[in-house]
C-alpha positions in Angstrom: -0.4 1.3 0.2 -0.5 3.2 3.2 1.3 5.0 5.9 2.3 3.9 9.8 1.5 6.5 11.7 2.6 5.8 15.2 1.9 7.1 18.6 2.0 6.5 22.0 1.3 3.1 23.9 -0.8 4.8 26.8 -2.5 6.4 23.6 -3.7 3.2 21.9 -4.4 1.5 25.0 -7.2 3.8 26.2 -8.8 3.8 22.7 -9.5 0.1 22.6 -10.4 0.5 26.1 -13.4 3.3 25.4 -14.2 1.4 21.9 -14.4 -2.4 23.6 -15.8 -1.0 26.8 -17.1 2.3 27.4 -18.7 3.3 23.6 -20.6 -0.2 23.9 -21.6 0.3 27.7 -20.0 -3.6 28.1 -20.0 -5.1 31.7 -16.8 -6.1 33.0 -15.8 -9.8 33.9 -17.0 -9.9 37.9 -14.5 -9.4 40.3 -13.9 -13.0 41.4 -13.9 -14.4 37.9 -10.8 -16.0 36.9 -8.5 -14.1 34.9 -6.2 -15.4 32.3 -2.2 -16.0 32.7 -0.2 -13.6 31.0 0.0 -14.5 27.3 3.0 -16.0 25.4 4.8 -13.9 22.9 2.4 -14.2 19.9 3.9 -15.7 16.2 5.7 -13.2 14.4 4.7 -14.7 11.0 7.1 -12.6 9.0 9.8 -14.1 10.9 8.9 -17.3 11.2 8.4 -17.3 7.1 11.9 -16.4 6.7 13.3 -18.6 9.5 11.5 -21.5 7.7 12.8 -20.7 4.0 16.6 -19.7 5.0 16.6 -23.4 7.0 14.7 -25.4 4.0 16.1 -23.0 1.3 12.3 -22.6 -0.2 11.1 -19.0 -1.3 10.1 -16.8 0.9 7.6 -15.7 -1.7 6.4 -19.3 -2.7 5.9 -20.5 1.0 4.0 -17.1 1.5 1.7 -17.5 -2.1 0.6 -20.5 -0.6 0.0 -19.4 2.9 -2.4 -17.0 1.1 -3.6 -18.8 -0.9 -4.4 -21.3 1.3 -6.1 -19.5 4.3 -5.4 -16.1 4.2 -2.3 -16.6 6.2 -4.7 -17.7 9.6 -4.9 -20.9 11.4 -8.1 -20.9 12.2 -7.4 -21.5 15.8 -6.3 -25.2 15.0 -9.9 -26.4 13.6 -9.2 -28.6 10.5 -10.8 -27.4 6.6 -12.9 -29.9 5.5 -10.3 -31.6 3.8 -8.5 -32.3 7.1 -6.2 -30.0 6.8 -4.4 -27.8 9.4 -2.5 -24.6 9.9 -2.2 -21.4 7.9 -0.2 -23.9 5.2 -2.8 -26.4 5.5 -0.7 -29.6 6.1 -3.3 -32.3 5.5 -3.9 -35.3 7.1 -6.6 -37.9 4.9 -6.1 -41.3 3.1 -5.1 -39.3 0.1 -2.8 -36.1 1.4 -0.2 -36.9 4.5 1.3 -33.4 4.2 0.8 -33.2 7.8 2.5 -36.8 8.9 4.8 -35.8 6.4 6.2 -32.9 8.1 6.3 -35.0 11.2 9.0 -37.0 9.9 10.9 -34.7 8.1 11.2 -31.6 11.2 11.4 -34.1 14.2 8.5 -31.6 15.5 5.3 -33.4 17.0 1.7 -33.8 14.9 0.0 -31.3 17.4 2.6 -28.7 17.5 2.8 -28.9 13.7 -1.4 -28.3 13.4 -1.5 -25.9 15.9 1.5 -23.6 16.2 2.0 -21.1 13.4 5.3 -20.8 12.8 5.7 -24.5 13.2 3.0 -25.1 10.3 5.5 -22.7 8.3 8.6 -24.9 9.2 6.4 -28.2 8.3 5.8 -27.2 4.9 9.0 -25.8 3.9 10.2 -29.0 4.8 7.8 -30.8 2.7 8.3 -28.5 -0.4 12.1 -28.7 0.3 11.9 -32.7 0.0 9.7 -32.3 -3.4 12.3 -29.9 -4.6 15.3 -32.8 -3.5 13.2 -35.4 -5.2 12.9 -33.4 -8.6 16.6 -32.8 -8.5 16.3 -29.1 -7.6 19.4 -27.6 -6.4 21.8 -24.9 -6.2 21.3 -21.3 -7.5 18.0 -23.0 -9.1 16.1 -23.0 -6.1 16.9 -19.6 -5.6 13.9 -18.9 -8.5 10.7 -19.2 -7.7 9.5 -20.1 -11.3 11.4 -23.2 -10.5 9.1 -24.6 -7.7 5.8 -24.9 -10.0 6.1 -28.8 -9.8 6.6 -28.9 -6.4 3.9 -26.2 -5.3 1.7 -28.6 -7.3 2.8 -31.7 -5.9 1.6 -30.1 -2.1 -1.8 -29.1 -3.6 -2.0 -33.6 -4.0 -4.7 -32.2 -6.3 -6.9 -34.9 -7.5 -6.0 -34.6 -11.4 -3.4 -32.5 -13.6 -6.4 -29.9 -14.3 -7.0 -29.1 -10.8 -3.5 -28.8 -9.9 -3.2 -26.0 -12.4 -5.8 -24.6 -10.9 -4.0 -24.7 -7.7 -0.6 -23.7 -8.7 -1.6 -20.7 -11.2 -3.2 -19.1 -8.0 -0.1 -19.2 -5.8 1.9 -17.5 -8.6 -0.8 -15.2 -9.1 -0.2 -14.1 -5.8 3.3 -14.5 -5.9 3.1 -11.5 -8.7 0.6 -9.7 -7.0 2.4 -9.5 -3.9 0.7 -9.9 -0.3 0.8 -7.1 2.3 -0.7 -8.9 5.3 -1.0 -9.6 9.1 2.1 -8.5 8.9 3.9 -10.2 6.1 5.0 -8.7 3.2 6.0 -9.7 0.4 6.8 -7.1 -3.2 5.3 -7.9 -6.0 7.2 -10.1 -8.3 7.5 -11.0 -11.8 8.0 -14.9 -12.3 8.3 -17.0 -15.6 6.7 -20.3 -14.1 8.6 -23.3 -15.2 5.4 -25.8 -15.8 7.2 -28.5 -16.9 5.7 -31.7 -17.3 2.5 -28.9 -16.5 3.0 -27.5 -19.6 1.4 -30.3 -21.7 -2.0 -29.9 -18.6 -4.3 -28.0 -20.2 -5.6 -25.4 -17.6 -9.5 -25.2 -16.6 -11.7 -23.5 -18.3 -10.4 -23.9 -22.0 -12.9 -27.0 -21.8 -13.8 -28.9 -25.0 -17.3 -28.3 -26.2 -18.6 -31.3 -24.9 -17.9 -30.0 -21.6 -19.3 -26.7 -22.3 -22.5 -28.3 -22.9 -22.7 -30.3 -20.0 -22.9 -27.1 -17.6 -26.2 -25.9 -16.3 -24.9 -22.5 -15.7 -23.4 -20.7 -19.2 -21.0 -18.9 -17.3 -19.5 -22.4 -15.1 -16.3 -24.5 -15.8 -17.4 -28.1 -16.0 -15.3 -30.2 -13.8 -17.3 -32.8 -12.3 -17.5 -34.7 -9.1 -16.5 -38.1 -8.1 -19.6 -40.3 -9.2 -19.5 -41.9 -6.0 -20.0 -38.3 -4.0 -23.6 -37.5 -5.4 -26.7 -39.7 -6.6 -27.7 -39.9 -10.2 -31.4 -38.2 -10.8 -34.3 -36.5 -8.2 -37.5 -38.2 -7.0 -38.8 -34.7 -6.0 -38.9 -30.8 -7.5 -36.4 -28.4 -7.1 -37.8 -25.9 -4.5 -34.4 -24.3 -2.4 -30.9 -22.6 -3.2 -28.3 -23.6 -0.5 -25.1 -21.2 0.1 -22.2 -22.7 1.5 -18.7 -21.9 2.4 -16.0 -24.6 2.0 -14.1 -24.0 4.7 -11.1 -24.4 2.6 -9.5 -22.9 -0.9 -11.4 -23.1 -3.9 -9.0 -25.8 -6.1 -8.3 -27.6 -2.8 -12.4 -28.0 -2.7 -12.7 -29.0 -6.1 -10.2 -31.8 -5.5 -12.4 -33.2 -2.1 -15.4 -33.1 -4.1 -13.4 -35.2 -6.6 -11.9 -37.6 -4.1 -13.9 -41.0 -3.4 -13.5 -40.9 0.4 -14.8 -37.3 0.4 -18.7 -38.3 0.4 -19.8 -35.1 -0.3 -20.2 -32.6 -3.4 -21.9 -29.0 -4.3 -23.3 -28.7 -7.9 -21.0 -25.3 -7.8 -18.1 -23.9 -6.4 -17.1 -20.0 -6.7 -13.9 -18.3 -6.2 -13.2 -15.7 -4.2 -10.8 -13.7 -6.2 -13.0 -13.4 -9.3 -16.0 -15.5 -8.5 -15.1 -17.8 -11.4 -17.7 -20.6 -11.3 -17.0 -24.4 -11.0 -20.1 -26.7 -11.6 -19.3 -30.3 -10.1 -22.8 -32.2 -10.7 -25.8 -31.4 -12.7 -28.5 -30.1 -11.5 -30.6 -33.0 -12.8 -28.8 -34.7 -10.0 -28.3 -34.8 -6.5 -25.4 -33.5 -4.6 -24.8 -34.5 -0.9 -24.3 -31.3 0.7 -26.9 -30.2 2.5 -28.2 -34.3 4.2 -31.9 -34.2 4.6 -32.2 -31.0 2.2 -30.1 -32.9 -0.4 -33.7 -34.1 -2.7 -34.7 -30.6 -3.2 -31.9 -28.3 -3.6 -29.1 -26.9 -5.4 -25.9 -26.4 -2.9 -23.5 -23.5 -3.8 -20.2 -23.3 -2.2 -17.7 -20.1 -1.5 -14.4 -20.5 -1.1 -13.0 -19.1 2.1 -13.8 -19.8 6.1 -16.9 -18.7 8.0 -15.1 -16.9 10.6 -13.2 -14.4 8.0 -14.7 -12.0 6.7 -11.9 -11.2 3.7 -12.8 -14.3 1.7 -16.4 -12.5 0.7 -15.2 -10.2 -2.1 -17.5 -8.2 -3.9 -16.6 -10.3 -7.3 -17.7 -13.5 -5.5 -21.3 -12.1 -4.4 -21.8 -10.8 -7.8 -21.0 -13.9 -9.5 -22.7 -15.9 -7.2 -25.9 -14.1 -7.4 -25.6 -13.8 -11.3 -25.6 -17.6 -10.5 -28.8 -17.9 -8.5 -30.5 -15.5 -10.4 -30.2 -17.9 -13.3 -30.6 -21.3 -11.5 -34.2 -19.5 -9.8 -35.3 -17.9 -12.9 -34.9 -21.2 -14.7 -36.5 -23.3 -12.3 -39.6 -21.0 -11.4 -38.1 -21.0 -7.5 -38.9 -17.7 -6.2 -35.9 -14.7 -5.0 -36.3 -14.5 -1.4 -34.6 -15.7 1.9 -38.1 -18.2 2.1 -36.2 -20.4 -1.2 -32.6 -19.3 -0.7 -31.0 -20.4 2.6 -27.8 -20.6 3.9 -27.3 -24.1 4.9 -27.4 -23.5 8.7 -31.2 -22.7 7.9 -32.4 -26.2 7.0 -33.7 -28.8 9.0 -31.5 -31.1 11.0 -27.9 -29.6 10.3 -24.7 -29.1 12.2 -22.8 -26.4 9.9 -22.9 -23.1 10.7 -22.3 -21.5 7.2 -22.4 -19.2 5.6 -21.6 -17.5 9.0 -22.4 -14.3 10.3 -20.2 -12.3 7.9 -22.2 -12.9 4.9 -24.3 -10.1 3.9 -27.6 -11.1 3.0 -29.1 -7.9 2.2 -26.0 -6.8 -0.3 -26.5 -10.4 -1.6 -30.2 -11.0 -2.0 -30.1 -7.3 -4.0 -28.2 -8.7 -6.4 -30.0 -11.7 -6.7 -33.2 -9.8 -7.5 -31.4 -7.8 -9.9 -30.6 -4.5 -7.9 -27.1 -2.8 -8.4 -26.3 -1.5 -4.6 -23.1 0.4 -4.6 -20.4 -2.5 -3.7 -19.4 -3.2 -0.1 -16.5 -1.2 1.5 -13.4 -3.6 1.5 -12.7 -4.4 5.1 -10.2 -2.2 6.8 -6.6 -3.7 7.1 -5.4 -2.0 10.2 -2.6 -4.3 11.8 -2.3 -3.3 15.4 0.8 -4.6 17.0 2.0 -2.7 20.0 2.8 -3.5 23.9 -0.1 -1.8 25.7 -1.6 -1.9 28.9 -4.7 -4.2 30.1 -7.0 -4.4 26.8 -10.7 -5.1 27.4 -11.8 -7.5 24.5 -15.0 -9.2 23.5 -15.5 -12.8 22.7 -17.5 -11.4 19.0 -18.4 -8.7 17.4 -22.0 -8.6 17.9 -24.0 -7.1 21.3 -25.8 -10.3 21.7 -22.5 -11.0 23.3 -21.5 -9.0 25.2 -19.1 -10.8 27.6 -15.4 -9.0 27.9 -12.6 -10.1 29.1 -9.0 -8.5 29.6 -5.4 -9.2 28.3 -3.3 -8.2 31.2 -0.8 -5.5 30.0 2.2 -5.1 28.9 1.1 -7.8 26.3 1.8 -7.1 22.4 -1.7 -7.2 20.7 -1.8 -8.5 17.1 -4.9 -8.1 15.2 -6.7 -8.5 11.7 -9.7 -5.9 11.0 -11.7 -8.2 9.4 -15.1 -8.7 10.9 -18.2 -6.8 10.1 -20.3 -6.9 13.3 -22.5 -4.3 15.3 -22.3 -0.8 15.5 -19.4 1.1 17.2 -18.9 4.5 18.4 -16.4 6.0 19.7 -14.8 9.7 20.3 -17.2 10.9 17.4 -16.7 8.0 14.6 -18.9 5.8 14.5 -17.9 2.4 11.5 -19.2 -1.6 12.0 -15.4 -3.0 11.5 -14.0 -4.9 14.4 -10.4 -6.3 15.0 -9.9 -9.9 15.0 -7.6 -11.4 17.5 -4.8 -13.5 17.0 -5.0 -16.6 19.5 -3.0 -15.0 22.3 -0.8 -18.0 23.9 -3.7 -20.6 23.1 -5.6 -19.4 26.4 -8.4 -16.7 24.6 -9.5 -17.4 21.3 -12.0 -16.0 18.9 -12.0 -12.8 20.7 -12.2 -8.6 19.2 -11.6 -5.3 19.4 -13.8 -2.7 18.3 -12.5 0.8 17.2 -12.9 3.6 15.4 -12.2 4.8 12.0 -8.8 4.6 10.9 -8.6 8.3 10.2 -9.0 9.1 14.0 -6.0 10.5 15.4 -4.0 8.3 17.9 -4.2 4.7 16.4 -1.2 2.9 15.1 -2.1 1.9 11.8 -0.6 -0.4 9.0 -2.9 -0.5 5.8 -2.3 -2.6 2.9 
């Protein structure tokens, strides 16, 4: 844990204006270029979780877990996971999950509203989990314990089998003990005796039967396979190319579309962020559709977490993952550089973008070859929230763009330090962490601050 150390507004407000504009020598918008309205309040999310579980009388701590566990409490600006899902809770909308329709009904709120605001994505799912709860003839004092709500935290997973759904569940109340201290939300660790129920008799991943051991390519890889109708039986050519992915979207969540006939697509391994535990979900043998044209002569490898945050690529899952491509390339005579492992924006005819700018291919490919660099710093967890005045911001962290634009002041600034990007100095400190914008009003997205280290005097800083 660490401190809050506060100080003035005027303060703050000239640092991110020397970090985001003088120390990088940025040009300002032109004179005649249209500025922006003044922002709406942004989403207190701390509030908005307890609003949402004092109306639906759900946990604060259960609706949080799975916030977390989820997306790392961020709505991705409204895009949908690959899954279809929306929103920091991920309300889903596909043939299998109506999560997201769901909520519709039950909060009167509209589908767009639902995806798109925060704290109305917090409000849907309560709803849904308070309607599981009524179902299962939860009530009273009893909903008061969290240990209570494992069925129902499994129902919303709508994992694709009892296995999976484990998987799912175990995680939120893995978080739910850990505690989370983030963007602003807290939540204290907390010790909960999960009531599995008709879970109890599922028996969780990774305590496979030895026929399933054996099936896996990989020694260290859960065998949990695909749908048969997400992947083609057999290869007509070598195996020349490593593919890394991200899922946009949680690992068990992932595992569940891969398992889901109108997903029509797979990976032949998924990794999790936490620990880098490693799913495989086809054979090798076999083709996986993940990567279209590339699909004959590759192995696809997917990381659990979102392209555009930087907090889902934990030093575990690199390490795993490499210890993972190391084996697949030494077993398969493909050689250990960037020429035979690709991200999948790299190969021919593609529209993804992943793995993104935020994954570090020189910490990575180091491991891969067997090196043992010291691990990454974890990323700063500053949480700026302050009225300031006008705060020159950049549309990304990296000087290829260096376009700025301005929040006109007072305006409260919410940030996550979360993105590893160029280069900044400023006042004597010099670090490569930026801050990560929250969508102010819906009018600038995707948009940073760069700024010094956080032991520089004159910052308000909340670590966690």
């Amino acid at each position: 844990m660490g401190k809050i150390a506060r100080v003035p507004v005027s303060r703050f407000s000239a640092l991110l204006a020397a970090a985001a504009a003088g120390a990088l020598a940025l040009s300002s918008l032109p004179s005649n270029a249209a500025q922006p309205t003044q922002p709406g309040r942004p989403v207190d999310l701390s509030t908005a979780f307890s609003n949402a579980s004092t109306k639906y009388d759900v946990p604060r701590e259960v609706l949080v877990g799975i916030g977390y566990a989820e997306t790392h409490l961020d709505g991705h600006n409204g895009e949908p996971s690959q899954a279809g899902g929306y929103g920091l809770m991920h309300l889903v909308s596909n043939n299998k999950n109506r999560t997201l329709s769901d909520a519709a009904k039950l909060t009167g709120l509209p589908v767009e509203k639902l995806a798109k605001d925060a704290a109305s994505n917090i409000e849907g799912a309560a709803a849904v989990l308070d309607s599981y709860a009524d179902a299962s003839g939860l009530r009273g004092a009893a909903r008061k314990d969290a240990g209570r709500w494992y069925e129902s935290v499994a129902k919303y997973s709508h994992s694709a089998d009892g296995p999976t759904a484990r998987l799912y569940t175990d995680e939120v109340f893995r978080i739910i003990g850990a505690g989370v201290r983030f963007a602003g939300v807290t939540v204290a660790p907390k010790r909960v005796t999960p009531q599995l129920g008709s879970y109890a008799k599922v028996a969780p991943l990774g305590t496979q039967a030895a026929s399933s051991a054996q099936a896996v390519d990989y020694p260290g890889a859960i065998w949990n396979p695909a749908c048969s109708c997400n992947y083609d039986v057999g290869r007509s050519v070598p195996i020349t190319t490593i593919v890394i992915h991200v899922t946009q979207g949680q690992y068990a969540g992932t595992i569940s579309w891969f398992k889901d006939p109108q997903a029509k697509t797979s990976a032949h391994y998924v990794v999790r962020s936490d620990d880098g535990q490693v799913t495989q979900m086809v054979a090798e043998k076999d083709k996986a559709w993940h990567a279209l044209s590339a699909n004959p002569y590759s192995i696809g490898i997917e990381h659990e977490g979102y392209v555009h945050d930087a907090t889902w690529f934990t030093n575990s899952m690199y390490r795993a993952s490499a210890a993972l491509t190391r084996n697949i390339a030494d077993r398969r005579g493909i050689p250990k550089d960037r020429d035979h492992i690709k991200g999948h924006v790299e190969l021919p005819n593609q529209t993804h973008t992943d793995p993104g700018p935020h994954w570090n291919w020189d910490y990575y490919m180091q491991l891969v070859n067997g090196g043992n660099p010291a691990p990454l710093p974890d990323p700063p967890t500053w949480n700026f929230s302050t009225w300031s005045e006008n705060v020159n911001v950049r549309k990304g962290p990296h000087l290829r763009d260096d376009k700025v634009t301005v929040l006109p002041g007072p305006t409260r600034v919410q940030v996550l330090c979360q993105i590893q990007g160029d280069t900044v100095t400023a006042e004597g400190t010099t670090n490569n962490w930026w801050s990560k914008l929250r969508d102010q009003g819906g009018y600038v997205s995707n948009i940073y601050i760069a700024h010094p280290d956080a032991k520089l005097p004159g910052i308000d800083i909340c670590t966690s």
